[in-house]
N, C-alpha and C positions, 0 to 999 in steps of 0.2 A: 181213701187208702192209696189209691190212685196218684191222688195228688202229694202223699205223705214219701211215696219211692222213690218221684221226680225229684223231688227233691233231697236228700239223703242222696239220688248219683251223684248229682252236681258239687254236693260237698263234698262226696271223694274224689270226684275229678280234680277240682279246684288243687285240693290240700294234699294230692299224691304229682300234680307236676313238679317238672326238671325245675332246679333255678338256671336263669339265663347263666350262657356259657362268660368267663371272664375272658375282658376284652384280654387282644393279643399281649403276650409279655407281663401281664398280670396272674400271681398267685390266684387260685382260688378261695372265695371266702375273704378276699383284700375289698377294706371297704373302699370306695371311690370317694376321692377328694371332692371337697367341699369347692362349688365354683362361687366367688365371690366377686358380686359386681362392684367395680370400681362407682366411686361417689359421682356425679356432674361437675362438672369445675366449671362449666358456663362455656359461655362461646371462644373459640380459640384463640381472640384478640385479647381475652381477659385471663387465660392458665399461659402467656408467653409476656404479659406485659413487665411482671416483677424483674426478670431476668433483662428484657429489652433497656429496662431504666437503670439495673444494677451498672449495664455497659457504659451508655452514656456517663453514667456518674463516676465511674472506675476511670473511664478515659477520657477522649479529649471531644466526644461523639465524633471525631471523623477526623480528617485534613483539609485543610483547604477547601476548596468546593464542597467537600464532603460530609462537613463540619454541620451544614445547616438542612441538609439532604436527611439525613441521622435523626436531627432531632423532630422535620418534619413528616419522616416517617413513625416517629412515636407518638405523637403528635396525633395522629391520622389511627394508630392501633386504639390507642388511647379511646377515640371517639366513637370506634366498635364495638367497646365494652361497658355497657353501660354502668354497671357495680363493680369496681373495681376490687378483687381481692387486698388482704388486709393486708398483706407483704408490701404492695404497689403503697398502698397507700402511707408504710409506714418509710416511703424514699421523700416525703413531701418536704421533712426539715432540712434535707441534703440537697433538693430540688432549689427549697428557696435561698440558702446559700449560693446556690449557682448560679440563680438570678435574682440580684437585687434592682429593686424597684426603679434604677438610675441608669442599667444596663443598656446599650445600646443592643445588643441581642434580644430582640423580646422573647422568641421562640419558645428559651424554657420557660418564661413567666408566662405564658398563654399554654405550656404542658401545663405547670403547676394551677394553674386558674381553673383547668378542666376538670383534672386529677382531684381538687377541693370540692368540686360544684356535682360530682360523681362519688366521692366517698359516701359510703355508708355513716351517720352520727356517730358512730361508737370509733371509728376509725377515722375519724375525721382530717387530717393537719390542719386546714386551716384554723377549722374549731379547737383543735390543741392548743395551736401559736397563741391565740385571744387568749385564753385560760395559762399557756406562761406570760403572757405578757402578764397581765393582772396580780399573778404574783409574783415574779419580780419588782413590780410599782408597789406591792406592799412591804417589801424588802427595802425599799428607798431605793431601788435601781431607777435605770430609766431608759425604758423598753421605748426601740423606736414606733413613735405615734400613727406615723403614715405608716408602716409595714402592719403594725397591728387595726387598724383600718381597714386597708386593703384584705387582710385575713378575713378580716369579720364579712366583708363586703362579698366573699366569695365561699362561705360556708356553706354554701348549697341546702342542702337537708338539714345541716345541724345548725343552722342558724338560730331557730329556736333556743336551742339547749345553750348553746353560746350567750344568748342573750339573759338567757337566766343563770350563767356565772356572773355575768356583769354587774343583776340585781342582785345576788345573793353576795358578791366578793366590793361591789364597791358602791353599788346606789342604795344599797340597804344602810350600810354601815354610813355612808353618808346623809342618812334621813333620820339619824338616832342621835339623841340627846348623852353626851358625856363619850359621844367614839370618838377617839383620836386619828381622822383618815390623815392618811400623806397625801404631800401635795403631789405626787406623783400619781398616785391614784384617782385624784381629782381631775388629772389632767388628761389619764388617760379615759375616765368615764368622760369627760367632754367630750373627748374623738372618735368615741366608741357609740355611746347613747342615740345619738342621730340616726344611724343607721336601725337602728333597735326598734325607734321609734316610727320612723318611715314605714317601716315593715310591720307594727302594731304588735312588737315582742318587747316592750313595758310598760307597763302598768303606769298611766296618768297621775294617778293617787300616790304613788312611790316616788313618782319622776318629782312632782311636785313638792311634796314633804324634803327630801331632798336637797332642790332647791331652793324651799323656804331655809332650812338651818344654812346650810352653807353661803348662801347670800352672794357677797361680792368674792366669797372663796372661789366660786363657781359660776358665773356669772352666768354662761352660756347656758346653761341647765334650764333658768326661766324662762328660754326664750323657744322652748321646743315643744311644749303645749299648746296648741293654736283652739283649743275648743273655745267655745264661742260663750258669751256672757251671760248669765242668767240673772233672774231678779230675786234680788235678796231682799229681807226685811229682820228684824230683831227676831231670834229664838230663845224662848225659854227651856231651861234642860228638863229630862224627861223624866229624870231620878236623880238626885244628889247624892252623896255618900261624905263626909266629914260629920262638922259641927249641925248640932240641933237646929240652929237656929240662921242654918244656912239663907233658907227664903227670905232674909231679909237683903241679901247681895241681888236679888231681882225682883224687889215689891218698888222698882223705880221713885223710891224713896232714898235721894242723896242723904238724907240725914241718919237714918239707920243704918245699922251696919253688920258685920259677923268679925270676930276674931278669930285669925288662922293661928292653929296651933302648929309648931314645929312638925312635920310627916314624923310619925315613927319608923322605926326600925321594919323593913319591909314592906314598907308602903313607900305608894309615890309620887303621895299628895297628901297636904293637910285639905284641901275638897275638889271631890272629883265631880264632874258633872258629865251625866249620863244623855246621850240620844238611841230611839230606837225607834224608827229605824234609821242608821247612821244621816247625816247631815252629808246632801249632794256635795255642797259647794257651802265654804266660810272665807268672805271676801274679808273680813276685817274684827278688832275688839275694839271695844272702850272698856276703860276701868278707871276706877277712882277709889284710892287708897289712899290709906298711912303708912307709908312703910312700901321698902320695895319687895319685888316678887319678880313672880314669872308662871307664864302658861305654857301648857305642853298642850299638843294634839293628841289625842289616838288614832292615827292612820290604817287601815287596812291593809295587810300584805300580802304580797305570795308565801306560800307554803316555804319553808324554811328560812326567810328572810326576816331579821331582826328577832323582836321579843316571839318566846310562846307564850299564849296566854295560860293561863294555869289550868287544868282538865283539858287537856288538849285540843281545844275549840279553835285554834287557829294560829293567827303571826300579825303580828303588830308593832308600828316604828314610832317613832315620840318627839320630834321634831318640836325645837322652841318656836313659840309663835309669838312669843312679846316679854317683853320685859319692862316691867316699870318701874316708876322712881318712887312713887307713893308720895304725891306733894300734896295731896288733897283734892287737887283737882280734877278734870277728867285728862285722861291720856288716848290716846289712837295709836293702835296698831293695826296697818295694813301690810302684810305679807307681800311681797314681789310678785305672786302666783296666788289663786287661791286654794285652799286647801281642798281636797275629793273627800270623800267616804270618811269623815271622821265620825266615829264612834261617841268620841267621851273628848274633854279638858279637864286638866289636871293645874290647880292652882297652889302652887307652893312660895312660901312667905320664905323671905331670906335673913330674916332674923326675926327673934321674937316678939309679941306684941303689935303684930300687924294688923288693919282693920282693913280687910273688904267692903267697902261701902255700899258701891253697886258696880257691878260686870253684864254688861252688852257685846252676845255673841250676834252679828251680823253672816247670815247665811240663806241659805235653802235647804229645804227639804226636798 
């Protein structure tokens, strides 16, 4: 009972006090404003740098003496801030107008250099500049090679993402059978690709297929795969898909043979031949036909680049790997580069009544 009173005062106490008196100059029963903390804008070299670059860019950063005082005080804030807000970074195309690559002033091309190598990827410039240049060379412009280099060279964080424009806008479309790249684009993936690859942001297998279709288009292209030589021997495919009587194109019986039919509509091949699991390395073919043709690869790709395969299982390029004349005899074809991760060959006849006699794919597993 006792303990039922003490308690019961304390709830009248509580729910019979004053409310506190309102502060001075305040109605009673006014509620009190909401106090709301400002965000972080980061260290104060980075919430003053936008405005610091707007100056320089607006004027002449200084006079005289003053001129180079200006910009290597920006220069110097610049270096405080290690993320640069998206404002700063959106002065980079106006930066590098200001300094072109030829300038005897370096000062802003070492702001700009920093300001790239410090963006955030989503805010990138330099990784911008890469990605106009690219499409302007798909427009048949022709975006300067060295500034678009030098971009890529300084992407800092976004280098990566930069480099998968590159595969997806022009070493894709350069590894695919029936794409019509510009020669602009070819010229600019040469100047571009290097740096890509130095830094292990393309894919071997792509660089290569690539390179094998475009050949003397892109000469440069084969020569940036430096991996090292494996031993190859003849492979047999692992699954066929055409004609019934495909197995007689590898019972190493010249005298036997298959007849390729016309591909049909949707398909993209009269016979395709299957590896699983893909073929490392295919340094070379023989064939020996009636009639001329051609082989395709199926290369492996990154995620959005070139074909989808159908059910969504991935991305795939198709690069011609030979072409023959169909004299009867045996033909060679060795590729400039060899082929990575090929999946499958794709054999298709260029006119009707062609005979596959026999086909030797020379690779690795």
């Amino acid at each position: 009972m006792l303990v039922a009173l003490l308690a019961f005062a304390r709830l009248y106490y509580v729910s019979h006090q004053a409310p506190p008196a309102p502060a001075p100059g305040k109605a009673p029963g006014a509620k009190q404003p909401v106090r709301i903390t400002p965000p972080d804008l980061g260290p104060a070299a980075c919430r003053g740098l936008d405005a610091v670059l707007g100056d320089l860019l607006q004027g002449d950063g200084g006079t005289g003496g003053d001129a180079g005082t200006a910009w290597s005080d920006a220069r110097r804030q610049l270096g405080d801030c290690p993320t640069p807000p998206a404002a700063a970074c959106a002065r980079g195309p106006a930066l590098a107008l200001r300094a072109p690559l030829t300038a005897k002033d370096d000062l802003p091309r070492e702001l700009l250099a920093t300001l790239c190598e410090r963006c955030a990827p989503a805010d990138n410039p330099c990784a911008q500049a890469v990605t106009r240049a690219l499409r302007e060379a798909a427009r048949r412009g022709n975006p300067p090679l060295q500034e678009a280099s030098w971009s890529l060279e300084h992407a800092g964080a976004a280098l990566g993402s930069a480099c998968q424009e590159l595969a997806r806008q022009a070493v894709g479309p350069a590894a695919m059978t029936g794409q019509d790249v510009e020669p602009q684009v070819l010229a600019l993936t040469e100047a571009l690709a290097p740096t890509c690859v130095k830094t292990g942001q393309l894919p071997a297998p792509l660089l290569n297929a690539a390179a094998v279709q475009q050949a003397h288009r892109a000469p440069l292209l084969a020569t940036l795969n430096t991996a090292g030589a494996v031993e190859t021997k003849p492979i047999e495919p692992d699954q066929t898909a055409g004609p019934g009587d495909a197995f007689r194109a590898f019972d190493r019986d010249e005298l036997s043979g298959v007849k390729l039919p016309m591909a049909d509509a949707g398909t993209d091949s009269a016979l395709r031949l299957t590896y699983a699991p893909s073929l490392k390395s295919v340094a070379s073919f023989q064939v020996r036909a009636t009639g001329p043709g051609s082989l395709r690869a199926h290369v492996r790709a990154p995620d959005g680049v070139g074909h989808a395969e159908p059910g969504g299982k991935g991305f795939f390029v198709d690069p011609t790997v030979c072409r023959f004349h169909g004299t009867g005899r045996w033909e060679i074809c060795k590729p400039g580069v060899p082929l990575l991760d090929v999946e499958a060959v794709s054999v298709l006849p260029e006119r009707p009544g062609v005979e596959l006699k026999e086909l030797e794919i020379i690779g690795a597993r």
